[in-house]
N, CA, C and O atoms as CSV, one atom per row, in Angstrom:
chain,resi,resn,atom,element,x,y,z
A,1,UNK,N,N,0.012,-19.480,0.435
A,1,UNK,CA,C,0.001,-18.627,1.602
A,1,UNK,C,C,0.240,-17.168,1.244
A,1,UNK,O,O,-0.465,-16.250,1.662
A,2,UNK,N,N,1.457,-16.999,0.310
A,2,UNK,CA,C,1.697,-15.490,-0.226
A,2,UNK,C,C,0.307,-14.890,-0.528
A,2,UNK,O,O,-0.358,-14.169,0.216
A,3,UNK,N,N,-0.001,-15.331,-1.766
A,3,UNK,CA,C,-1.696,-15.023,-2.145
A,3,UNK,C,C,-2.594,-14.688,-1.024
A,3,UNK,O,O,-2.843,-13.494,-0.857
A,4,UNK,N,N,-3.158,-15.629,-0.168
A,4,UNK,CA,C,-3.871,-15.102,0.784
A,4,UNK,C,C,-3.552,-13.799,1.745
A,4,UNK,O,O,-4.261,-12.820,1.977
A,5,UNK,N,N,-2.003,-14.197,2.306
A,5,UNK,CA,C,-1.623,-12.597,3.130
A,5,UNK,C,C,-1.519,-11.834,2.189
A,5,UNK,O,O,-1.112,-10.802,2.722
A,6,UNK,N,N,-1.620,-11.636,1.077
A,6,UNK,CA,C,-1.668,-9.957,0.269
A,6,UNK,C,C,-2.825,-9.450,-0.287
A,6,UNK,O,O,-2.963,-8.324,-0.765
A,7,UNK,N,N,-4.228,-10.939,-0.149
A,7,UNK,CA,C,-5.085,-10.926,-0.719
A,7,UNK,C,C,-5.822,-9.969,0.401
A,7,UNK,O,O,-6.724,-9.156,0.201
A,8,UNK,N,N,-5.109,-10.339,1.758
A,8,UNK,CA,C,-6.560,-10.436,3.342
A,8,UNK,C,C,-6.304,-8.953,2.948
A,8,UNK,O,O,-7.356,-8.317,2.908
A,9,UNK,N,N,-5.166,-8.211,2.639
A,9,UNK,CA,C,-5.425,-6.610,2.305
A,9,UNK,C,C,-6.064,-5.976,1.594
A,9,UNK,O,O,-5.862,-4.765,1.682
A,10,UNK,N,N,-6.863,-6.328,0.816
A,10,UNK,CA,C,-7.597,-5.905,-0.088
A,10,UNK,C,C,-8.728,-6.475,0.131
A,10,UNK,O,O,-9.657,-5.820,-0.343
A,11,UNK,N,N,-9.103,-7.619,0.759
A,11,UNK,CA,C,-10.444,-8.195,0.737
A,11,UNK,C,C,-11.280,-7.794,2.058
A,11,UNK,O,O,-12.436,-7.373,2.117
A,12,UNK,N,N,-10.310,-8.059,3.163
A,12,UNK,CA,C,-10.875,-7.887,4.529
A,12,UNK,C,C,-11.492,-6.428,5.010
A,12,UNK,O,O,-10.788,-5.420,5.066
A,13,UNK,N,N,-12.934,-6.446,5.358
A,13,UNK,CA,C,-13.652,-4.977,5.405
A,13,UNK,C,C,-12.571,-4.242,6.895
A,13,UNK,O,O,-12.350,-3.038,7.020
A,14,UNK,N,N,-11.982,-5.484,7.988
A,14,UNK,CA,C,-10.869,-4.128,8.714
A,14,UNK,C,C,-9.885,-3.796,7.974
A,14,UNK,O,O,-9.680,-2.621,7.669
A,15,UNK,N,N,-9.133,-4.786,7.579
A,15,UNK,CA,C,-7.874,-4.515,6.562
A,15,UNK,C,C,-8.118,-3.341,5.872
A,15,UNK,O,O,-7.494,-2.339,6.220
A,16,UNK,N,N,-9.158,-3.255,4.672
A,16,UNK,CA,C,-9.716,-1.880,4.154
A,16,UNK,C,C,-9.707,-1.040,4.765
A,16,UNK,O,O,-8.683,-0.418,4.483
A,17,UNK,N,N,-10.397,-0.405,5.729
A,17,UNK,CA,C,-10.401,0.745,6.813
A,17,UNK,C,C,-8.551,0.862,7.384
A,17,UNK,O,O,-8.196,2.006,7.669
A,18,UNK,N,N,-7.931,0.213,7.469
A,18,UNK,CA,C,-6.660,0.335,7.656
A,18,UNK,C,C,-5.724,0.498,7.039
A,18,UNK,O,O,-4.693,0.928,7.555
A,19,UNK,N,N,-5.879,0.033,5.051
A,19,UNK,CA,C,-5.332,0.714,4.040
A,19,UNK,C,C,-5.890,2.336,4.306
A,19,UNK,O,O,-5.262,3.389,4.420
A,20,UNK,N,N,-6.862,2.134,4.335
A,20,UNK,CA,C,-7.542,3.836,4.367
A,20,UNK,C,C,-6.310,4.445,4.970
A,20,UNK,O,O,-5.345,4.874,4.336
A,21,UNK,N,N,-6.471,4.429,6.354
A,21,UNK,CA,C,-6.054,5.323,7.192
A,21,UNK,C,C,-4.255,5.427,6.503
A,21,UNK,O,O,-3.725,6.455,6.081
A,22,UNK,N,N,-3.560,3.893,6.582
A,22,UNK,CA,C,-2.319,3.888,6.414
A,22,UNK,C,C,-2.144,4.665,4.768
A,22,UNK,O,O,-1.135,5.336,4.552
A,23,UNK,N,N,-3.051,4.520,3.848
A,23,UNK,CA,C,-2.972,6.100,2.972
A,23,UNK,C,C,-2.428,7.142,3.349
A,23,UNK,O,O,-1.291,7.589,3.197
A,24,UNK,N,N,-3.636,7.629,4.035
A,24,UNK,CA,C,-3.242,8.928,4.748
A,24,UNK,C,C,-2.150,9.229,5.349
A,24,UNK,O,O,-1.663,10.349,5.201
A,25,UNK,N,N,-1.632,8.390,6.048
A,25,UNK,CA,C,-0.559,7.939,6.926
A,25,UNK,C,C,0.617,8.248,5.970
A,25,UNK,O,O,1.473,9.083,6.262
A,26,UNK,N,N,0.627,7.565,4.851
A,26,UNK,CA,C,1.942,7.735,3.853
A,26,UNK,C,C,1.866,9.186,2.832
A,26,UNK,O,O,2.851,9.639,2.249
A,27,UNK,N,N,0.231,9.885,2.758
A,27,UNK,CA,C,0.465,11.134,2.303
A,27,UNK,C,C,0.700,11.871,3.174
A,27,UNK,O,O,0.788,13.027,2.759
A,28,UNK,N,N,0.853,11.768,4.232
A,28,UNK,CA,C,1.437,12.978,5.388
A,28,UNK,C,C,3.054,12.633,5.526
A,28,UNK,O,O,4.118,13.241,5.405
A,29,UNK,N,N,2.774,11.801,5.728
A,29,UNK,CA,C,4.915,11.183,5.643
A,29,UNK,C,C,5.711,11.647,4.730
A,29,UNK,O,O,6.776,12.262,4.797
A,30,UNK,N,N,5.040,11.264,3.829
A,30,UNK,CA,C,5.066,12.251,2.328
A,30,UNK,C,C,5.440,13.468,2.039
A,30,UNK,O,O,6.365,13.904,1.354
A,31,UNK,N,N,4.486,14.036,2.734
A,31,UNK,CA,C,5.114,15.687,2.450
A,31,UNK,C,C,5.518,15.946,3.718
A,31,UNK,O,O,6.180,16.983,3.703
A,32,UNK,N,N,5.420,15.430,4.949
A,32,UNK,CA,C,5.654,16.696,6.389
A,32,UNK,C,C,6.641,15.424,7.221
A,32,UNK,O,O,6.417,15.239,8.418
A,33,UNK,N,N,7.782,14.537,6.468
A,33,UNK,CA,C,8.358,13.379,6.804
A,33,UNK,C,C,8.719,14.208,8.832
A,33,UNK,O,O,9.036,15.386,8.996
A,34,UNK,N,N,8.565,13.329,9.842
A,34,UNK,CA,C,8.828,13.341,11.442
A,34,UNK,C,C,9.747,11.756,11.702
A,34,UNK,O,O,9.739,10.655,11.152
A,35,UNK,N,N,10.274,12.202,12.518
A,35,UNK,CA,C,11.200,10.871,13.024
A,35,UNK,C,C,10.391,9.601,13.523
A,35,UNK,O,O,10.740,8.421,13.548
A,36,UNK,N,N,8.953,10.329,13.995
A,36,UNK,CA,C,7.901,9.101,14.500
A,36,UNK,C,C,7.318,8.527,13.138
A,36,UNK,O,O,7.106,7.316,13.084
A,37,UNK,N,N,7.090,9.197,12.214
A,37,UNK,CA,C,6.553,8.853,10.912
A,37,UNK,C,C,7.430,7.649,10.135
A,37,UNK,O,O,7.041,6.712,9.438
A,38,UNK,N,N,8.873,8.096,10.578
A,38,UNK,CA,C,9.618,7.052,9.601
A,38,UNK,C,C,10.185,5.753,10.426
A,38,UNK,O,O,10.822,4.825,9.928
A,39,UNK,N,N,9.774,5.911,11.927
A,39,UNK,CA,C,9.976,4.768,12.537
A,39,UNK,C,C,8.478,3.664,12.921
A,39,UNK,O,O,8.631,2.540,13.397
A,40,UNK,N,N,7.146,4.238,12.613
A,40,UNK,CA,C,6.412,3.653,12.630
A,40,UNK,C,C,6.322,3.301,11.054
A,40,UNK,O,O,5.531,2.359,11.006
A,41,UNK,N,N,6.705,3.571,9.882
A,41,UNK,CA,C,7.017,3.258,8.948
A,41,UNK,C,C,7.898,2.136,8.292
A,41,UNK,O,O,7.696,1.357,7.361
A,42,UNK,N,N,9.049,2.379,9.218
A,42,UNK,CA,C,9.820,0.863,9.591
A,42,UNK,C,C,9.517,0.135,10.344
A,42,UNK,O,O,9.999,-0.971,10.100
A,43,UNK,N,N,9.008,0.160,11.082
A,43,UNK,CA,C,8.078,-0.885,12.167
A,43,UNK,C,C,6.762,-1.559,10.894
A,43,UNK,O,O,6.891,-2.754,10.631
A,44,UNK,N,N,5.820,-0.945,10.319
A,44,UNK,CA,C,5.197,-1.689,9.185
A,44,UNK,C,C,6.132,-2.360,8.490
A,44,UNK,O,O,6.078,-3.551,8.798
A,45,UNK,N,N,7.272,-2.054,7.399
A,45,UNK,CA,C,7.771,-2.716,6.663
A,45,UNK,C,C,8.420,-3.470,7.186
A,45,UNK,O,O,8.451,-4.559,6.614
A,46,UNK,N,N,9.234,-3.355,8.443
A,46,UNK,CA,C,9.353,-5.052,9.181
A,46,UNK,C,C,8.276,-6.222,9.235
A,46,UNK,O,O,8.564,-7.416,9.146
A,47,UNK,N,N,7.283,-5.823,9.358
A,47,UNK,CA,C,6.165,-6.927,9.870
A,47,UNK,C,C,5.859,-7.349,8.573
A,47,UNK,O,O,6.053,-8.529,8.281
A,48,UNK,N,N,5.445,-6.624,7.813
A,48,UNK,CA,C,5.162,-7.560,6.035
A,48,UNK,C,C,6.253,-8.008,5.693
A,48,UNK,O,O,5.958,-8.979,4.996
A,49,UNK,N,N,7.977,-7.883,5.757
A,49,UNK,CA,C,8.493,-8.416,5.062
A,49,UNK,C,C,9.231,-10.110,6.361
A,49,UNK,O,O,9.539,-11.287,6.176
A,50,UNK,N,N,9.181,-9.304,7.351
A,50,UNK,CA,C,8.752,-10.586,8.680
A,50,UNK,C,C,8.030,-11.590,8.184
A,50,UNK,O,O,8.628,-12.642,7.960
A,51,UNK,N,N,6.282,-11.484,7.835
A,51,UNK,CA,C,5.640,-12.136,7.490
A,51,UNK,C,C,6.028,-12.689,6.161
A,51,UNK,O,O,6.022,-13.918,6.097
A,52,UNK,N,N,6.349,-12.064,5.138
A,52,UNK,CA,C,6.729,-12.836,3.822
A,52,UNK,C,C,8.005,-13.920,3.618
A,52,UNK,O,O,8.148,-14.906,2.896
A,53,UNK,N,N,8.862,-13.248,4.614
A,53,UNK,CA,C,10.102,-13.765,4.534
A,53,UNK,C,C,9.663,-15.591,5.362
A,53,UNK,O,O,10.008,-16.719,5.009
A,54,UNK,N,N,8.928,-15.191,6.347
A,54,UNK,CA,C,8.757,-16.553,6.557
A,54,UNK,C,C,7.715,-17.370,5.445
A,54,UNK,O,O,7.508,-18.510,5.861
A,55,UNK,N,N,7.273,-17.196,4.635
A,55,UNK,CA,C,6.438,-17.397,3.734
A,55,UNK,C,C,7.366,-18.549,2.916
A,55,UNK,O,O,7.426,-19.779,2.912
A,56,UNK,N,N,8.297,-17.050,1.982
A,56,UNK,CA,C,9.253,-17.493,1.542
A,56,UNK,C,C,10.072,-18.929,1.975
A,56,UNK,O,O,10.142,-19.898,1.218
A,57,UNK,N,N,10.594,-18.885,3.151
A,57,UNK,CA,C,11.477,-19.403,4.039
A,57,UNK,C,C,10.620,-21.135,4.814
A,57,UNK,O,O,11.058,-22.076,5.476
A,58,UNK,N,N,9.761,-20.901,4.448
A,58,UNK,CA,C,8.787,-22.298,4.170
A,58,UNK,C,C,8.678,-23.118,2.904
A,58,UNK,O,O,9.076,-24.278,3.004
A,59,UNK,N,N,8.195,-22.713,1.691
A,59,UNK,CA,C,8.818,-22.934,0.692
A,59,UNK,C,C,10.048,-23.445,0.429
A,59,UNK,O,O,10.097,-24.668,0.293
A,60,UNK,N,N,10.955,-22.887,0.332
A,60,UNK,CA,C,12.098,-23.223,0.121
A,60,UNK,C,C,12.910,-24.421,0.758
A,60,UNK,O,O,13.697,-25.198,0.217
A,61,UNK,N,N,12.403,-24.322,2.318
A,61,UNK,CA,C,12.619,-25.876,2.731
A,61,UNK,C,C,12.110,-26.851,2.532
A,61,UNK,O,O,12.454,-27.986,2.861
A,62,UNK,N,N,10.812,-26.334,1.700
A,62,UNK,CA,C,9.779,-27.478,1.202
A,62,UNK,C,C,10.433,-27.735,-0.187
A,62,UNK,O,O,10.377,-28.867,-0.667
A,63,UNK,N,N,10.788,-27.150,-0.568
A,63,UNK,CA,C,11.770,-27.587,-2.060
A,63,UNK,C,C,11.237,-26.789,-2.957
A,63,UNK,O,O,11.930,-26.582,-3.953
A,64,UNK,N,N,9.588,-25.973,-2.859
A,64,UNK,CA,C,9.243,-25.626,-3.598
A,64,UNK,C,C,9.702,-24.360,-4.618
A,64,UNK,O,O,9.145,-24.188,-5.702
A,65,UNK,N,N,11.021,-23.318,-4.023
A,65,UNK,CA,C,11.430,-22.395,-4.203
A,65,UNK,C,C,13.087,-22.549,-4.351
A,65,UNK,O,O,13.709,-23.001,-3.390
A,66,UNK,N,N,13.678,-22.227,-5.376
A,66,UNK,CA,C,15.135,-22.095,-5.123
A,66,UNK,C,C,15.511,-21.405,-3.684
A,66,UNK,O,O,14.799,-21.338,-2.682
A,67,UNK,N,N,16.473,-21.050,-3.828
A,67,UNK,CA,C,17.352,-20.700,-2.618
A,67,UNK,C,C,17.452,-19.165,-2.703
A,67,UNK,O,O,17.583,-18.244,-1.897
A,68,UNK,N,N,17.357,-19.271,-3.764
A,68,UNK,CA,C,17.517,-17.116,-4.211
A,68,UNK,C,C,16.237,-16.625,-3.559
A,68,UNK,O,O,16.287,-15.784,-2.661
A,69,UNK,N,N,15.137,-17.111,-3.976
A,69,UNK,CA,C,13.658,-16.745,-3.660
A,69,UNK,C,C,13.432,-15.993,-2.728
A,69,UNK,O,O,12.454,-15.246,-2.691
A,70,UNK,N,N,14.819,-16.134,-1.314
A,70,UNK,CA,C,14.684,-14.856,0.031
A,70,UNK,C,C,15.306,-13.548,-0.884
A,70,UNK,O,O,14.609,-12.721,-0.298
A,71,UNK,N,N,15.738,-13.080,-1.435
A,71,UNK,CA,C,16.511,-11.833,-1.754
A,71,UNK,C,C,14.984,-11.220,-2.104
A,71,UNK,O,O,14.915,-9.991,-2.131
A,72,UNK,N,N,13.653,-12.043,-2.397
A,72,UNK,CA,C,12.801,-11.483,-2.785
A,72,UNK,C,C,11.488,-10.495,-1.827
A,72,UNK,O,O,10.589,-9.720,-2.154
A,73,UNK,N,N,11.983,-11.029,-0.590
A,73,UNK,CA,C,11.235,-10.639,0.406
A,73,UNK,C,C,11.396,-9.116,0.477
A,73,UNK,O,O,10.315,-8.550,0.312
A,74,UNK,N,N,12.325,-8.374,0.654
A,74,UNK,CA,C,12.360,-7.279,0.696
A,74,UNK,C,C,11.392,-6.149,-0.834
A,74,UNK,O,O,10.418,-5.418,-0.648
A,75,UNK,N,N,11.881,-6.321,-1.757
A,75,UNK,CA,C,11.078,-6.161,-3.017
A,75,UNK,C,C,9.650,-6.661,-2.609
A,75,UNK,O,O,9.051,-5.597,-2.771
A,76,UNK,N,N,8.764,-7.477,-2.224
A,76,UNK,CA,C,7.206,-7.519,-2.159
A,76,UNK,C,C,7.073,-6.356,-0.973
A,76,UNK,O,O,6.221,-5.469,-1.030
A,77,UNK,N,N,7.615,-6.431,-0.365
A,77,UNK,CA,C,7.715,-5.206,0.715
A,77,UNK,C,C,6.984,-3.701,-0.126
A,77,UNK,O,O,5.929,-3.069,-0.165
A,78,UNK,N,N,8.439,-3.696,-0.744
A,78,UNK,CA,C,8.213,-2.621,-1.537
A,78,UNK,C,C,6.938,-2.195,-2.830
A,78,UNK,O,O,6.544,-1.149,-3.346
A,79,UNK,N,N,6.703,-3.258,-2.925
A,79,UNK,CA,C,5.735,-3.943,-4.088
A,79,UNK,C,C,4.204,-3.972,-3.496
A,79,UNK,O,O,3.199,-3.962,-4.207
A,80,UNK,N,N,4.214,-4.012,-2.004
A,80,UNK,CA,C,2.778,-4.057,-1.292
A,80,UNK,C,C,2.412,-2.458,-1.014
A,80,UNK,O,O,1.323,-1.884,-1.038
A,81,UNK,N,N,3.481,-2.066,-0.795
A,81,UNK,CA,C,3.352,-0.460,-0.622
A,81,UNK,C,C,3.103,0.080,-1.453
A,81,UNK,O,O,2.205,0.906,-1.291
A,82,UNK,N,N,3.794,-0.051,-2.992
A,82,UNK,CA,C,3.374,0.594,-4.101
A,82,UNK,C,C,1.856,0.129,-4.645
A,82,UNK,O,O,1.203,1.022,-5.185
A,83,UNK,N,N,1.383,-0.900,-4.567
A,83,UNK,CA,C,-0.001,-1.374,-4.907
A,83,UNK,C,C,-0.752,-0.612,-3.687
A,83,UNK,O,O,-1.908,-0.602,-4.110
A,84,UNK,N,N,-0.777,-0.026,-2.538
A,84,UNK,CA,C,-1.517,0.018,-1.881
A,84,UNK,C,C,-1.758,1.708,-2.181
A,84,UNK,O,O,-2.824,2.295,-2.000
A,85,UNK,N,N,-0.408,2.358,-2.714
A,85,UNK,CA,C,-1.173,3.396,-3.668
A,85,UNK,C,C,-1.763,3.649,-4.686
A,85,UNK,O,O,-2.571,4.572,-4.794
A,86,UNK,N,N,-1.282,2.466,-6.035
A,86,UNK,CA,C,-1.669,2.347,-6.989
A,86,UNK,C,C,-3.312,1.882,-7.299
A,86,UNK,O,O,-4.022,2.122,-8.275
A,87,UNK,N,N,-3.542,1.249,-6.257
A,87,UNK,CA,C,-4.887,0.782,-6.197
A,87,UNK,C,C,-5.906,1.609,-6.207
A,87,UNK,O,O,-6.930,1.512,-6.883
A,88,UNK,N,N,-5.432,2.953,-4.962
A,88,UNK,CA,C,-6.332,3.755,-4.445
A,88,UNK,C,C,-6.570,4.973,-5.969
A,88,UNK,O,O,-7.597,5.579,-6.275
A,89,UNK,N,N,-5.184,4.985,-6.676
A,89,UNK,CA,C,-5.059,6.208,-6.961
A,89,UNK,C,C,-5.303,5.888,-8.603
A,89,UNK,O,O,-5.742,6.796,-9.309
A,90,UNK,N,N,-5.034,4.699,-9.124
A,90,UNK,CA,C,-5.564,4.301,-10.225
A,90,UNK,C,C,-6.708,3.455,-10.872
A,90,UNK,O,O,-6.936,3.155,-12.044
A,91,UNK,N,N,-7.455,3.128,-9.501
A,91,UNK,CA,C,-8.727,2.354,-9.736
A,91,UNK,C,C,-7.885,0.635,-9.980
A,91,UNK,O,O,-8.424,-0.051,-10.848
A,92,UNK,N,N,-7.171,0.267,-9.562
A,92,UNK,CA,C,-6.813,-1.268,-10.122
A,92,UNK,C,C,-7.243,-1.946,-9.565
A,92,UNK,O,O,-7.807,-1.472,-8.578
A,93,UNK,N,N,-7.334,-3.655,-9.742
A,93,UNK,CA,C,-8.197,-3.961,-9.069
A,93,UNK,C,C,-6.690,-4.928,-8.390
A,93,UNK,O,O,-5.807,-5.674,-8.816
A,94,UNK,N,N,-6.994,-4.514,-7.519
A,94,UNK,CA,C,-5.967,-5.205,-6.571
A,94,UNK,C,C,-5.229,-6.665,-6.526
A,94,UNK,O,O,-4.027,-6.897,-6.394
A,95,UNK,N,N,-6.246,-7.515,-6.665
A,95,UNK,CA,C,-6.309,-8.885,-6.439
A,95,UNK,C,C,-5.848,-9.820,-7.745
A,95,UNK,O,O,-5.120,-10.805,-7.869
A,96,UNK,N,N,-6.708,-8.940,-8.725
A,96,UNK,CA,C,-6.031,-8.921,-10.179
A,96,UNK,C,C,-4.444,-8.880,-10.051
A,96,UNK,O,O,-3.643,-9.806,-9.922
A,97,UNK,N,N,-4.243,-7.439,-10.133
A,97,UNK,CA,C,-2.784,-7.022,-9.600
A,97,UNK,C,C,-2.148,-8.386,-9.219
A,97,UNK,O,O,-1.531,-8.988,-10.098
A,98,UNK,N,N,-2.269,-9.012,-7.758
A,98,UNK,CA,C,-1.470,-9.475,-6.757
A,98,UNK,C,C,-1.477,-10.931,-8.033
A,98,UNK,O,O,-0.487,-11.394,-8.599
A,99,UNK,N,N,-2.132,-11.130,-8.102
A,99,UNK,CA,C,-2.344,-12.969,-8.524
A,99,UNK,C,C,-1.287,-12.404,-10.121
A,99,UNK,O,O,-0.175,-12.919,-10.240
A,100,UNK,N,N,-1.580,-11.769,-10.793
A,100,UNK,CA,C,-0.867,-12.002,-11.752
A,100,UNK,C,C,0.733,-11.461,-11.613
A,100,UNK,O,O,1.641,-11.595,-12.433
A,101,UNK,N,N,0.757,-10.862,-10.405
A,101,UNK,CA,C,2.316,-10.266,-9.984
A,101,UNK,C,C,2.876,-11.665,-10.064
A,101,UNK,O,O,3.515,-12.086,-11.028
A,102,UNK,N,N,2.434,-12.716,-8.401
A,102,UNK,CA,C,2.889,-13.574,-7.947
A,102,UNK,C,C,2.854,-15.121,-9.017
A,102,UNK,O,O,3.749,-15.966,-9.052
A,103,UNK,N,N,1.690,-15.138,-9.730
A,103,UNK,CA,C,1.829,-16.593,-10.606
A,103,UNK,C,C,3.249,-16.463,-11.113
A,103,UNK,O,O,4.114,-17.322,-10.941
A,104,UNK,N,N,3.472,-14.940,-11.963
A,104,UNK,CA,C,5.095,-15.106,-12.571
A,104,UNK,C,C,5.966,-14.338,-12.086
A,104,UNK,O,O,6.549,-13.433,-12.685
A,105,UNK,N,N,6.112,-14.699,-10.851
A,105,UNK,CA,C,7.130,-14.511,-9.987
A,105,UNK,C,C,7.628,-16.027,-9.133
A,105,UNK,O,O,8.744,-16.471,-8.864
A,106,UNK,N,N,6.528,-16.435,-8.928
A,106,UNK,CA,C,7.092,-17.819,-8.806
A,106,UNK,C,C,7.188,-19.152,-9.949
A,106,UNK,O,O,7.685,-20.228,-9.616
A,107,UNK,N,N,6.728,-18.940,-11.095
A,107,UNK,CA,C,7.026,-19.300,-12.228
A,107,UNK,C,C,8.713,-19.295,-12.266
A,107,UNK,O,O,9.355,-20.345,-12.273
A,108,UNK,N,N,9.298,-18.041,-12.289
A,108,UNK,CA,C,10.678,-17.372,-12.391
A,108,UNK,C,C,11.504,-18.204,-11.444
A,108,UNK,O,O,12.601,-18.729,-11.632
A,109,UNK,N,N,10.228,-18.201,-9.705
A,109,UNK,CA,C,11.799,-18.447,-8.865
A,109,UNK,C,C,11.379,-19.784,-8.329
A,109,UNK,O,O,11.896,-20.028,-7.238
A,110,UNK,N,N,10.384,-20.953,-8.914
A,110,UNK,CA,C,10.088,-22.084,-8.692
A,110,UNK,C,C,11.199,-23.460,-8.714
A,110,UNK,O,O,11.612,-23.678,-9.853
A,111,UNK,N,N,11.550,-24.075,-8.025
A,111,UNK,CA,C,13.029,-25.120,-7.989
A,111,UNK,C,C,12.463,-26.161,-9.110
A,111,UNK,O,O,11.350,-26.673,-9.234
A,112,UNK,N,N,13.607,-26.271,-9.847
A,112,UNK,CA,C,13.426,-27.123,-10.936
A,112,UNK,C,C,14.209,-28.595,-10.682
A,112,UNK,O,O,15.150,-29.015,-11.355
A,113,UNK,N,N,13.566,-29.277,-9.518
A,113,UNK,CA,C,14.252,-30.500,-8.974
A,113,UNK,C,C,14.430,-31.517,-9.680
A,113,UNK,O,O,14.995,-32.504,-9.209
């Protein structure tokens, strides 16, 4: 499930048009930071780490994840944001990126029952 929600950002032709804009969005925040800028800013990073955390939080009751594995939700947060510049601004290929982030990351935090 992780894979796919980080994949639909990079693959999906709206998703794309909405990295676009949310670019822009974070180079204006960037330099000219407004109180609306950093609360629609926290309003995004709630909803991805919302969405991951339940990700996470499925897993783990499934056995498939230790118990630590939530401390991780916040960090992909941070980790989706930084790829969503790194992508634009270094040519990477995204998907690449994501799959080899996550194989050894859950390698690391996989329950050894």
């Amino acid at each position: 499930k992780m894979y796919h929600f980080y994949f639909l950002f990079f693959d999906d032709k709206i998703y794309k048009q909405q990295l676009k804009t949310y670019r822009e969005f974070l180079a204006v925040s960037i330099t000219n930071p407004s109180i609306q800028m950093t609360e629609f800013s926290i309003a995004c990073n709630e909803k991805i780490t919302a969405i991951s955390g339940k990700i996470i939080k499925e897993a783990i009751q499934k056995g498939e994840l230790r118990d630590e594995a939530i401390h991780i939700v916040q960090p992909l947060a941070i980790y989706h944001t930084g790829l969503i510049v790194e992508e634009h601004k270094s040519a990477l290929d995204a998907k690449e990126e994501i799959r080899n982030f996550l194989d050894t990351l859950f390698i690391l935090m996989e329950s050894k029952i």
